[in-house]
PDB file of N, CA, C and O in Angstrom:
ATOM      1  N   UNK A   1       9.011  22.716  36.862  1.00  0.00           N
ATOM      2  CA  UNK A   1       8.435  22.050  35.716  1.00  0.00           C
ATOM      3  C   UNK A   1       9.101  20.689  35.494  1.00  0.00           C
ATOM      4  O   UNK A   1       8.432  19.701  35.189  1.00  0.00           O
ATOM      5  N   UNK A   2      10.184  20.659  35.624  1.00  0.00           N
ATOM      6  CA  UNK A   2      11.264  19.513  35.557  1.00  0.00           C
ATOM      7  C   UNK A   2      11.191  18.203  36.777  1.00  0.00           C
ATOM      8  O   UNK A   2      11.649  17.065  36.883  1.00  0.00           O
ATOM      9  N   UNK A   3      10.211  19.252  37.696  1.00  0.00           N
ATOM     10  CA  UNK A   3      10.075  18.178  38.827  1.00  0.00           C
ATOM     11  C   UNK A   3       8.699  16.950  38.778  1.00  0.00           C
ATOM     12  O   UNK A   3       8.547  15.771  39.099  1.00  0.00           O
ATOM     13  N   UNK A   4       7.608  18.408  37.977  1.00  0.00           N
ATOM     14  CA  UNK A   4       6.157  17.155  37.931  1.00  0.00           C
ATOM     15  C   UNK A   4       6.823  16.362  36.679  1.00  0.00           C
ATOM     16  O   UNK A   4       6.193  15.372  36.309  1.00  0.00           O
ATOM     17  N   UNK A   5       7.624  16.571  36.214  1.00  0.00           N
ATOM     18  CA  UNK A   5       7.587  15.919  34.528  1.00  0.00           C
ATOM     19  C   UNK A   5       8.312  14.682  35.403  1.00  0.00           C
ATOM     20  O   UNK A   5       7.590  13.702  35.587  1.00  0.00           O
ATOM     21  N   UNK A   6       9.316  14.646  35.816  1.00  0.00           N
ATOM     22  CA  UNK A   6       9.650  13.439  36.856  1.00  0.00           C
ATOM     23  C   UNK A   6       8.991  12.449  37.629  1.00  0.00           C
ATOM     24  O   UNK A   6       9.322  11.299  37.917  1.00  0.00           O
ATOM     25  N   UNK A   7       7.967  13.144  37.913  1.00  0.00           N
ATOM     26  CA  UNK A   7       6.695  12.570  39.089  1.00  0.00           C
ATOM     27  C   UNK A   7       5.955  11.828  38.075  1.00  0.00           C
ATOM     28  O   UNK A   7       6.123  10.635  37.823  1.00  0.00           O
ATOM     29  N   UNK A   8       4.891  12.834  37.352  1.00  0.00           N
ATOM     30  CA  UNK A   8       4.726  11.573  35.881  1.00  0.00           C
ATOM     31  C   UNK A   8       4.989  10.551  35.555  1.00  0.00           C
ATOM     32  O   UNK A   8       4.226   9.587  35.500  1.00  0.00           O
ATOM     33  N   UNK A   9       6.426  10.599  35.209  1.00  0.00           N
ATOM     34  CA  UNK A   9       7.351   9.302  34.556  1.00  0.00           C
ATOM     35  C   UNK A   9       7.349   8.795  35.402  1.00  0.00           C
ATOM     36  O   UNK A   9       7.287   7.655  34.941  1.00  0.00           O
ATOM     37  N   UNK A  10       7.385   8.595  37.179  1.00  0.00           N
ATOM     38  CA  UNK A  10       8.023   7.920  37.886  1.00  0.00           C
ATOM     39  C   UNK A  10       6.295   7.349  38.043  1.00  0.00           C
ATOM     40  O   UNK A  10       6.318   6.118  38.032  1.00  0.00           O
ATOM     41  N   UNK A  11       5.098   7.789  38.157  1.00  0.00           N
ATOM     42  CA  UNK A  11       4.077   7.224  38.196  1.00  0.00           C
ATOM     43  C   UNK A  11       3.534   6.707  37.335  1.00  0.00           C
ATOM     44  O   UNK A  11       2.584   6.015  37.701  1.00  0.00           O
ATOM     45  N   UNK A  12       3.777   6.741  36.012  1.00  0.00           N
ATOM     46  CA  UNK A  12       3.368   6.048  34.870  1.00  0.00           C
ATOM     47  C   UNK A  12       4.158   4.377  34.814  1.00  0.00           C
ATOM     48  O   UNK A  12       3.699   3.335  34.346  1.00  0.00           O
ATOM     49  N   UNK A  13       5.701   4.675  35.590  1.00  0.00           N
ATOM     50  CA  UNK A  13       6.754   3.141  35.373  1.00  0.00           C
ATOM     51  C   UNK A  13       5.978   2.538  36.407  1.00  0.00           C
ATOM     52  O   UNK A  13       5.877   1.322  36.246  1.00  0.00           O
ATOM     53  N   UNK A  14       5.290   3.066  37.598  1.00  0.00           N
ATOM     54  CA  UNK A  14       5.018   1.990  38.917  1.00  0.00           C
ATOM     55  C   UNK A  14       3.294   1.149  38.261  1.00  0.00           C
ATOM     56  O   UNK A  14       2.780   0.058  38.507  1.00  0.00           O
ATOM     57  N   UNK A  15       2.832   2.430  37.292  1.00  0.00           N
ATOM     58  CA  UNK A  15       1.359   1.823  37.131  1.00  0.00           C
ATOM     59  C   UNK A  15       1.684   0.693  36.544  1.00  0.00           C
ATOM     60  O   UNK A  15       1.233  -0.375  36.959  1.00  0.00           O
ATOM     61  N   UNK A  16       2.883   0.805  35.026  1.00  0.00           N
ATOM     62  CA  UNK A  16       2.904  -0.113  33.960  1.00  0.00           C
ATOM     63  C   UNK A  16       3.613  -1.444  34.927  1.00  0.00           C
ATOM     64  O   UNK A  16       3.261  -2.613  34.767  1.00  0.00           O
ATOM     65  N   UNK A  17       4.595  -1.035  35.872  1.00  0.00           N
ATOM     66  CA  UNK A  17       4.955  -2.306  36.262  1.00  0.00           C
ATOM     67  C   UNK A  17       3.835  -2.765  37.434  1.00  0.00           C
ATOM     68  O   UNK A  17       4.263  -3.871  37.766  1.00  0.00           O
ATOM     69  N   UNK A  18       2.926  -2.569  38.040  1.00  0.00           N
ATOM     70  CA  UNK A  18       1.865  -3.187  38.627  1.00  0.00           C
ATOM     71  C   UNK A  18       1.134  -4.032  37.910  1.00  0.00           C
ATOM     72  O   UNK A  18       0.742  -5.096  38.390  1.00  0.00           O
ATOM     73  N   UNK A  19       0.719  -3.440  35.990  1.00  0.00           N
ATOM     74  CA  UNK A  19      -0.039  -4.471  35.242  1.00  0.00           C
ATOM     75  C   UNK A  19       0.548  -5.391  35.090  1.00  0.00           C
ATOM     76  O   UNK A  19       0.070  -6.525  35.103  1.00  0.00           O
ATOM     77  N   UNK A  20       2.112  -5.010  34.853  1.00  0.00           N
ATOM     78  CA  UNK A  20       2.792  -6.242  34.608  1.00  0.00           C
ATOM     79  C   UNK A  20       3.315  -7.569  35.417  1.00  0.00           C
ATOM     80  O   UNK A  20       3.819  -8.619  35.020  1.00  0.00           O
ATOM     81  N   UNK A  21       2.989  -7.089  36.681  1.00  0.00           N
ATOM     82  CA  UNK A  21       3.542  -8.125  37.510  1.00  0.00           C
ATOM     83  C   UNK A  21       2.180  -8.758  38.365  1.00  0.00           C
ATOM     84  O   UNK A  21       2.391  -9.569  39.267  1.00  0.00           O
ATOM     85  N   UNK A  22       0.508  -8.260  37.963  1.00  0.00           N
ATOM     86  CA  UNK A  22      -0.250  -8.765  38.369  1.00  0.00           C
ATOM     87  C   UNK A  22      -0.564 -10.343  37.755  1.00  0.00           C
ATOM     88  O   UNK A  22      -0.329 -10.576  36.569  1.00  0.00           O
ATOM     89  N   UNK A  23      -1.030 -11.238  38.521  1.00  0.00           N
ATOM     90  CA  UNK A  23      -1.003 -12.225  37.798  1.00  0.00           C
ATOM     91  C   UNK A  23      -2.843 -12.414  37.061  1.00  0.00           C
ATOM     92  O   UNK A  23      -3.852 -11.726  37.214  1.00  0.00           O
ATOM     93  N   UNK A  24      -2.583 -13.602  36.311  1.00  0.00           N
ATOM     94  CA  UNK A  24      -3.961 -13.164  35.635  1.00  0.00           C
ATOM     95  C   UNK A  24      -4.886 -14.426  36.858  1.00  0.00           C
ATOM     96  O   UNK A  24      -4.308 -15.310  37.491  1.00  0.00           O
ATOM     97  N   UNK A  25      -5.932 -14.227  36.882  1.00  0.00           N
ATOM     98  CA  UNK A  25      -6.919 -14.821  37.969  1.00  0.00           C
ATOM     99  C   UNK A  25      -7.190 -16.284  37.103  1.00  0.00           C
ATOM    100  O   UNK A  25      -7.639 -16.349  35.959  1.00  0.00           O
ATOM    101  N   UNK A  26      -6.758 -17.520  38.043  1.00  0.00           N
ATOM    102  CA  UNK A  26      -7.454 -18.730  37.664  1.00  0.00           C
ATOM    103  C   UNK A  26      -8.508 -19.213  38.161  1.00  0.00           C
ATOM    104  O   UNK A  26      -8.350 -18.813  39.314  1.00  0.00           O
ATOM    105  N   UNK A  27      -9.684 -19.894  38.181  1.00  0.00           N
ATOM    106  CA  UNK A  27     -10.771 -19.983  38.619  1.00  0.00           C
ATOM    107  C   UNK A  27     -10.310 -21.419  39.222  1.00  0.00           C
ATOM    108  O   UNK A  27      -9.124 -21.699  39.052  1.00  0.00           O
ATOM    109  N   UNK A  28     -11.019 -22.237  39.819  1.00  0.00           N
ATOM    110  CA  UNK A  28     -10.823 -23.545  40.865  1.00  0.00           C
ATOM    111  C   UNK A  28     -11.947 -24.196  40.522  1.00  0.00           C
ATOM    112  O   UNK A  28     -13.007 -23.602  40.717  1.00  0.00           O
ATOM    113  N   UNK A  29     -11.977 -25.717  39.869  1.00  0.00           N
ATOM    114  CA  UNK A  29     -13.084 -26.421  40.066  1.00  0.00           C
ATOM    115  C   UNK A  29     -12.550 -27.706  40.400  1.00  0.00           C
ATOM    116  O   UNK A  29     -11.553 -28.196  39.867  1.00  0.00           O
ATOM    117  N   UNK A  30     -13.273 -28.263  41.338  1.00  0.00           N
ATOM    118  CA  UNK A  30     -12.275 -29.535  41.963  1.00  0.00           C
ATOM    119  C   UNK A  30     -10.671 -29.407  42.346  1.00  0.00           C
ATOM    120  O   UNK A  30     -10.193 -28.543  43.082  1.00  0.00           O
ATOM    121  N   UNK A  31      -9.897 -30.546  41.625  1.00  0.00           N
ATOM    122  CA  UNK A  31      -8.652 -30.045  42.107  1.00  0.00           C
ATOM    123  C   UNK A  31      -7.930 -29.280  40.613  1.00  0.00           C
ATOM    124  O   UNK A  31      -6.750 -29.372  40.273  1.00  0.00           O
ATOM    125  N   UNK A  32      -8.943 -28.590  39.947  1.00  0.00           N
ATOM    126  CA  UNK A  32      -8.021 -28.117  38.841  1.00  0.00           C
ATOM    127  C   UNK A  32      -8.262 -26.669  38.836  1.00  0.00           C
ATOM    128  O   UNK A  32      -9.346 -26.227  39.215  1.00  0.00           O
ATOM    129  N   UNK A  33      -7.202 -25.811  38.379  1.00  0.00           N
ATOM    130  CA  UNK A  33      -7.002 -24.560  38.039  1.00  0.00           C
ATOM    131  C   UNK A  33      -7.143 -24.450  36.593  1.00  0.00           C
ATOM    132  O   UNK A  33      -6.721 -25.159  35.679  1.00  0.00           O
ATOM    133  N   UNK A  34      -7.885 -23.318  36.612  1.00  0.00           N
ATOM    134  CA  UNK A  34      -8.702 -22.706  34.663  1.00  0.00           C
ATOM    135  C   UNK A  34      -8.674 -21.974  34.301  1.00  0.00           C
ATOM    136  O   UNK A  34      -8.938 -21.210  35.230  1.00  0.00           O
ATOM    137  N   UNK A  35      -8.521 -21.377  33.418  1.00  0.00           N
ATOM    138  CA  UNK A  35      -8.753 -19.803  32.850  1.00  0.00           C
ATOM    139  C   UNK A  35     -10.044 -20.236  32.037  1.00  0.00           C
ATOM    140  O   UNK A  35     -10.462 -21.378  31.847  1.00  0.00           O
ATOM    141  N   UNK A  36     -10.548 -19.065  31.621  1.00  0.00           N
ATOM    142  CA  UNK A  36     -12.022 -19.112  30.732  1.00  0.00           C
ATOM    143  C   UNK A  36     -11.304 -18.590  29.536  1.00  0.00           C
ATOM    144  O   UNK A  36     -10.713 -17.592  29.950  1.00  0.00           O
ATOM    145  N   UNK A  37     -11.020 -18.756  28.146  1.00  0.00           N
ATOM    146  CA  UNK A  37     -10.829 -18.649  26.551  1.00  0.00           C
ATOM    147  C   UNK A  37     -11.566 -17.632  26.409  1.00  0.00           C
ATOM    148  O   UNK A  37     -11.077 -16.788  25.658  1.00  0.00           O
ATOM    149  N   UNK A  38     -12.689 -17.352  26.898  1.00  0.00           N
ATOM    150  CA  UNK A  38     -14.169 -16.469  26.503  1.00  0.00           C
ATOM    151  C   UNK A  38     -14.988 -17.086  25.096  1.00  0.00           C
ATOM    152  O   UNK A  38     -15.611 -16.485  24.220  1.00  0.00           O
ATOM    153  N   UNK A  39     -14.729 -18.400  25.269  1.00  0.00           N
ATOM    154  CA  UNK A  39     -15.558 -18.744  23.587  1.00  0.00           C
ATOM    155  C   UNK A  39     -15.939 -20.734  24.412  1.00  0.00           C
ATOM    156  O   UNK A  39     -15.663 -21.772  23.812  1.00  0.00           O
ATOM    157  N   UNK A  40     -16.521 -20.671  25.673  1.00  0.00           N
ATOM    158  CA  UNK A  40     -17.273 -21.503  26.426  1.00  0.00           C
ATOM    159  C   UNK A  40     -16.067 -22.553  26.561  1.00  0.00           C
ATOM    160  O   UNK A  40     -16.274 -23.427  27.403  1.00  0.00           O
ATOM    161  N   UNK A  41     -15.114 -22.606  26.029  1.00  0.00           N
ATOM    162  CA  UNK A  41     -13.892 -23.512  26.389  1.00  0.00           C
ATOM    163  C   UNK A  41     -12.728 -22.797  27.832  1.00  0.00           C
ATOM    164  O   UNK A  41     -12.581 -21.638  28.218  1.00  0.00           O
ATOM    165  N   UNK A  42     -12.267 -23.737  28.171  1.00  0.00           N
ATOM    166  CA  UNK A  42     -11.382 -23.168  29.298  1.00  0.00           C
ATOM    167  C   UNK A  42      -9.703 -24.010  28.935  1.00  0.00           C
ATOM    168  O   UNK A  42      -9.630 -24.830  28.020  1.00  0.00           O
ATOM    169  N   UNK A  43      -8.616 -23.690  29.695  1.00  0.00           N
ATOM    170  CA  UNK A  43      -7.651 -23.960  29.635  1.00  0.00           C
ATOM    171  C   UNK A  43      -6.989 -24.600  31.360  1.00  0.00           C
ATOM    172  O   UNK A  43      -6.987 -23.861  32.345  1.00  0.00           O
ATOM    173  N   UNK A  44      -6.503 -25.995  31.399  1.00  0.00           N
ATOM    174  CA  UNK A  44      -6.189 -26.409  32.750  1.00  0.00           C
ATOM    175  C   UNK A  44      -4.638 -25.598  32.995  1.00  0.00           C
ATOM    176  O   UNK A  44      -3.605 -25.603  32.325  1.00  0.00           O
ATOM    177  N   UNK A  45      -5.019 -24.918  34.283  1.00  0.00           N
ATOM    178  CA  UNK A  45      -3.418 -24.004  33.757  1.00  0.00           C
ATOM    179  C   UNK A  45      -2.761 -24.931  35.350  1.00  0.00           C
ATOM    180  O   UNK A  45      -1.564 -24.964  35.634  1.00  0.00           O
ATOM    181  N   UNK A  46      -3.860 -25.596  36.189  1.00  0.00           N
ATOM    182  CA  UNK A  46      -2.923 -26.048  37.404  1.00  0.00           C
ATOM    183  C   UNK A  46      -3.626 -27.223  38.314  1.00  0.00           C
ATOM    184  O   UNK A  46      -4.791 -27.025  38.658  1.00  0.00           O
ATOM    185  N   UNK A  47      -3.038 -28.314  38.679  1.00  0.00           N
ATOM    186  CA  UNK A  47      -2.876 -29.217  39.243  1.00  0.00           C
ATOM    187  C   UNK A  47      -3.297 -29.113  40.913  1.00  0.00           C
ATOM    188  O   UNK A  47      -2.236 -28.867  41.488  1.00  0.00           O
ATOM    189  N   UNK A  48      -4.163 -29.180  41.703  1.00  0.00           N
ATOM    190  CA  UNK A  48      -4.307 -28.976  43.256  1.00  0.00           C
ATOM    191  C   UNK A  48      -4.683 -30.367  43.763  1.00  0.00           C
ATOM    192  O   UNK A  48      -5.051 -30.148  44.917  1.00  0.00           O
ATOM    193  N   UNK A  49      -4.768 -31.391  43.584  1.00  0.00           N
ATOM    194  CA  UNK A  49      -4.508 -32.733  43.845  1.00  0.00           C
ATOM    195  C   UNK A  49      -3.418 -34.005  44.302  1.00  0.00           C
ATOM    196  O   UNK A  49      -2.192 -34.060  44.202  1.00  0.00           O
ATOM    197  N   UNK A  50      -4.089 -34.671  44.669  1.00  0.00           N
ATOM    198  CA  UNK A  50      -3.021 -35.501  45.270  1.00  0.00           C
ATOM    199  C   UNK A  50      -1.780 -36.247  44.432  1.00  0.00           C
ATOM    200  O   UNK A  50      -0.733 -36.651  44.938  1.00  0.00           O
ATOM    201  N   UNK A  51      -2.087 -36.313  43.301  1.00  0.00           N
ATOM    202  CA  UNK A  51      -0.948 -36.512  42.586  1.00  0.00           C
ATOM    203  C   UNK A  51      -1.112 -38.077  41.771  1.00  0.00           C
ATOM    204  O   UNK A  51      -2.285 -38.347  41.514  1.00  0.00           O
ATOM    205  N   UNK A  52      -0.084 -39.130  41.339  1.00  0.00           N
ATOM    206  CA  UNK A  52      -0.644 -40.481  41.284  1.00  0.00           C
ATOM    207  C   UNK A  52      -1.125 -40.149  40.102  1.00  0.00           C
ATOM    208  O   UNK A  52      -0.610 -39.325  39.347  1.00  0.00           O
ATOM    209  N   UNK A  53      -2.453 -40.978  39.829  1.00  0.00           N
ATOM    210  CA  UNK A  53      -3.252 -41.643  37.911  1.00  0.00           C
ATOM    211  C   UNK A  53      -3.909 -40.141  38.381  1.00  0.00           C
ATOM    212  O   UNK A  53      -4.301 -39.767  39.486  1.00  0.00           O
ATOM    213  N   UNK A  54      -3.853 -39.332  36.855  1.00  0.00           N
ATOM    214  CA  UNK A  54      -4.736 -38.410  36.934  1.00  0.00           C
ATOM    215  C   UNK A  54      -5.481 -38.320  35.604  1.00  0.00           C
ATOM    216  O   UNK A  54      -4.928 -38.415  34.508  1.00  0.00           O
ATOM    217  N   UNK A  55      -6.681 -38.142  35.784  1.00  0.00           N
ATOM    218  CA  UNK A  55      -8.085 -38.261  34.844  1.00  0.00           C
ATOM    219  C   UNK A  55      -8.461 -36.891  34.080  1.00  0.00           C
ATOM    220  O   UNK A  55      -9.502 -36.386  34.501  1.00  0.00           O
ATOM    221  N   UNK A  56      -7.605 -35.962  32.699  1.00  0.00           N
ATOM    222  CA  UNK A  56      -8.103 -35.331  32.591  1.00  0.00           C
ATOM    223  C   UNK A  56      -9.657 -35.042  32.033  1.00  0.00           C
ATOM    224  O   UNK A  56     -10.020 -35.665  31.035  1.00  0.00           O
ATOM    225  N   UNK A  57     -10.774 -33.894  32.814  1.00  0.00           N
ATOM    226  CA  UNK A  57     -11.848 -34.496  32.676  1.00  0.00           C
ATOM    227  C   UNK A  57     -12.064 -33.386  31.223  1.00  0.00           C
ATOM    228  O   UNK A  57     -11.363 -32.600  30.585  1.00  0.00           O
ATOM    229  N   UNK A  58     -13.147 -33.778  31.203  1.00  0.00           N
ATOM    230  CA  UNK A  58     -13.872 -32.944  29.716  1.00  0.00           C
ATOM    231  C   UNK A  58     -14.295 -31.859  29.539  1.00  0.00           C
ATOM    232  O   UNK A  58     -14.200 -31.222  28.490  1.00  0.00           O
ATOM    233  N   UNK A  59     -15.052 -31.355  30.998  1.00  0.00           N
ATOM    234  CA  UNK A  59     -15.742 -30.353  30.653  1.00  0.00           C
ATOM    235  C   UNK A  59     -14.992 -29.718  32.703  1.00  0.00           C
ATOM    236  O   UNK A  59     -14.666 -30.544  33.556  1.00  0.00           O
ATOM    237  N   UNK A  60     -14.939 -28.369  32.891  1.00  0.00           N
ATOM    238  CA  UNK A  60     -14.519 -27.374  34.105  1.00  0.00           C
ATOM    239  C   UNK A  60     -15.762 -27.016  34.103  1.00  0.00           C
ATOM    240  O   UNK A  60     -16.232 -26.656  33.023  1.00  0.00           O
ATOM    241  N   UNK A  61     -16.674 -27.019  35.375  1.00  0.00           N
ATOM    242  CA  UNK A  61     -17.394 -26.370  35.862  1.00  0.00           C
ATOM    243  C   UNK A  61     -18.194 -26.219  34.048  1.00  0.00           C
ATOM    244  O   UNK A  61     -17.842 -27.065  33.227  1.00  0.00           O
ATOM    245  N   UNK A  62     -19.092 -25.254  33.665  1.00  0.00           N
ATOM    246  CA  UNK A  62     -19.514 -24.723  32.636  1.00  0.00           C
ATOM    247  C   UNK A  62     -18.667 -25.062  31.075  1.00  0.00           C
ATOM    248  O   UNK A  62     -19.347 -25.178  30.056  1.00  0.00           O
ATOM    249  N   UNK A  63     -17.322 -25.184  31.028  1.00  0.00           N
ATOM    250  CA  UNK A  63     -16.609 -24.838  29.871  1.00  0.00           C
ATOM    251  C   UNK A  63     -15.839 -26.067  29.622  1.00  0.00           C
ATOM    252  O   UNK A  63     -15.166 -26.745  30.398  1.00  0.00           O
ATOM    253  N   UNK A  64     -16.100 -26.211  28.293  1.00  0.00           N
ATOM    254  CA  UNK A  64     -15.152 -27.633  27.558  1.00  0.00           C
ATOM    255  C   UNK A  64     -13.492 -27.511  27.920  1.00  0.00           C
ATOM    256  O   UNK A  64     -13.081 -26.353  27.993  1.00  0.00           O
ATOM    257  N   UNK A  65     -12.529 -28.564  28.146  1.00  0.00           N
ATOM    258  CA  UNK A  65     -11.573 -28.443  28.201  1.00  0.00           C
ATOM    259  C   UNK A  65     -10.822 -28.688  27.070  1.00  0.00           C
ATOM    260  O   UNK A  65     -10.792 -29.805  26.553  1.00  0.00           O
ATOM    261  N   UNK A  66     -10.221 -27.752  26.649  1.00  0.00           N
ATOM    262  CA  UNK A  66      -9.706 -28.181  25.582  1.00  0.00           C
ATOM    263  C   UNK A  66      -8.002 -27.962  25.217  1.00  0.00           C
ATOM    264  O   UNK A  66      -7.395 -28.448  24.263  1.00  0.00           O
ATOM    265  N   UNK A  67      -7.619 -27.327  25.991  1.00  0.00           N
ATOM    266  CA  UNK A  67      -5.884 -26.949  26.685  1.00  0.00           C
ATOM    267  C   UNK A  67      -5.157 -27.112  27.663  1.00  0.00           C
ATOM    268  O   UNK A  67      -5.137 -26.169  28.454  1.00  0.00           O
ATOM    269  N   UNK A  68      -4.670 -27.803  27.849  1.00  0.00           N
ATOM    270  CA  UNK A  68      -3.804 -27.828  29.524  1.00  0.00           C
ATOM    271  C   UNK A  68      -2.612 -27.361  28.711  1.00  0.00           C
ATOM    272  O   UNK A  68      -2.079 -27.800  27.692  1.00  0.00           O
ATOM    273  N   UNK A  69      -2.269 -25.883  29.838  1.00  0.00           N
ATOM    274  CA  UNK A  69      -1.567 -24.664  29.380  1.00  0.00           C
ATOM    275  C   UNK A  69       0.068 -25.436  30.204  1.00  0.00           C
ATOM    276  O   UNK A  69       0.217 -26.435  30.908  1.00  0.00           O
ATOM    277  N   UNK A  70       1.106 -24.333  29.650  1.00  0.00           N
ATOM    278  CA  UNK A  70       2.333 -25.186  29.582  1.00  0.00           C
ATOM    279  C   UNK A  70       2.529 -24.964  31.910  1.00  0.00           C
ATOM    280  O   UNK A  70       2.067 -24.090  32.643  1.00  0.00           O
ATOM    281  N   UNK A  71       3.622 -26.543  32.336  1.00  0.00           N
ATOM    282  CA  UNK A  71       3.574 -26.173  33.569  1.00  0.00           C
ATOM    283  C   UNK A  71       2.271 -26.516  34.105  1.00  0.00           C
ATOM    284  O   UNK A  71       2.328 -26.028  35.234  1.00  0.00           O
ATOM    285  N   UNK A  72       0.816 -27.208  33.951  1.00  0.00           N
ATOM    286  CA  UNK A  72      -0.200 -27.026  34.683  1.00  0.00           C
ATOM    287  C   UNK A  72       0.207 -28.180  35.710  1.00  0.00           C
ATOM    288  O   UNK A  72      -0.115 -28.148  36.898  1.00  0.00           O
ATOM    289  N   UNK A  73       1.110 -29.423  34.990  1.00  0.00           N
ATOM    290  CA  UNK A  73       1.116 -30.268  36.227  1.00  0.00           C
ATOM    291  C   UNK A  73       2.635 -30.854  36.859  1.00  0.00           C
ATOM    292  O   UNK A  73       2.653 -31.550  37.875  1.00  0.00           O
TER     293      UNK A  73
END
C-alpha cells in the first residue's frame, strides 16, 4: 500500500513539473515573436531580425500590438 502511494506522488511531481517547465507557444509573423491576449490584441515577446533601426509595427498578422513583453529584444 505504501508502495502505490509512492508511485502516485512520484507521478503527480513529474506531471506538475512537465507543466511547469513547458514553455508557452509564440506564434511568428515576420521577424517578430507573439503571443495572442485572446481579446484580438497580441504581445511582441521576441526579436528574429537583423538587428540595427527597428520599426515597431501596429498590427501581428490579425491582432493589434499593444505590449512588447519584458526581454523581447
Amino acid at each position: 500500500m505504501l508502495e502505490g502511494l509512492m508511485v502516485k506522488k512520484t507521478l503527480l511531481f513529474s506531471i506538475c513539473l512537465f507543466i511547469l517547465t513547458t514553455p508557452v507557444r509564440a506564434d511568428v509573423w515576420g521577424d517578430y515573436e507573439y503571443t495572442d491576449n485572446g481579446d484580438t490584441t497580441c504581445t511582441i515577446t521576441g526579436y528574429l531580425g537583423p538587428g540595427g533601426d527597428v520599426t515597431i509595427p501596429d498590427t501581428l498578422d490579425v491582432f493589434d500590438v499593444n505590449t512588447i513583453g519584458d526581454s523581447a529584444f
